[in-house]
N, C-alpha and C positions, 0 to 999 in steps of 0.2 A: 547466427543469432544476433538480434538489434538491440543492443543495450540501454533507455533512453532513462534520464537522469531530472528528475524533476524537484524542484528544491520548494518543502513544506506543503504540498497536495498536489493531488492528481490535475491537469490541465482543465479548464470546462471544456462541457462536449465529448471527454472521451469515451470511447463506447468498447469497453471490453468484453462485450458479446454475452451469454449466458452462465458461461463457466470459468473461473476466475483462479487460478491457483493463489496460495499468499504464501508468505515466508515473510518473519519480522527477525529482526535483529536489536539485540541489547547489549548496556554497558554490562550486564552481568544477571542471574538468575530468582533475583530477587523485586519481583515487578514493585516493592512498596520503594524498593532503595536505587534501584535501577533503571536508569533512563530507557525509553526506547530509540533508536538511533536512525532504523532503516527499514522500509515495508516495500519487499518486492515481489510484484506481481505479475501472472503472465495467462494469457489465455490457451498457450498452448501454439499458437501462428507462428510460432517464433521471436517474436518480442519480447524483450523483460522492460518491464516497466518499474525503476526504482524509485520511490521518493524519500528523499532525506528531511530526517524531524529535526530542528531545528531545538539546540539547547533552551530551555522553557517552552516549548511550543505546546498549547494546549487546544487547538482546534487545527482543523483539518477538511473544511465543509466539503469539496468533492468526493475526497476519500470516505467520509461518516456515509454520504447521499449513497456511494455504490455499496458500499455494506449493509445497509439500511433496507437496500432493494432485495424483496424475497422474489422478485425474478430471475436474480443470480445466483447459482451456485456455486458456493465459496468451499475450497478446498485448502485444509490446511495440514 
């Protein structure tokens, strides 16, 4: 497995195929009080694809664009 580390969105152009797994990660359980830290994603080839949110980050534009897409199936 390729681990690839991408800091506050996914790169442009990336094309994670039709089916997407996700897993996110936080400072703790409580999404009003707790930050999110880490969205990692893999289509299953072998890659994981992680991006790191950045303390106050509030956008994310590649990442929002493939979620957004109802030609992807997002498994969480």
């Amino acid at each position: 497995m390729t681990n690839r580390l991408y800091q506050n969105d996914l790169p442009d152009g990336l094309d994670l195929g039709p089916v997407v797994a996700i897993d996110c990660e936080t400072m703790g359980l409580n999404p009003h009080r707790d930050r999110l830290c880490l969205i990692q994603l893999s289509s299953g080839d072998g890659n994981c694809h992680l991006v790191q949110v950045a303390v106050g980050q509030t956008e994310a534009p590649n990442l929002c664009k493939m979620l957004a897409d109802p030609n992807v199936l997002k498994l969480f």
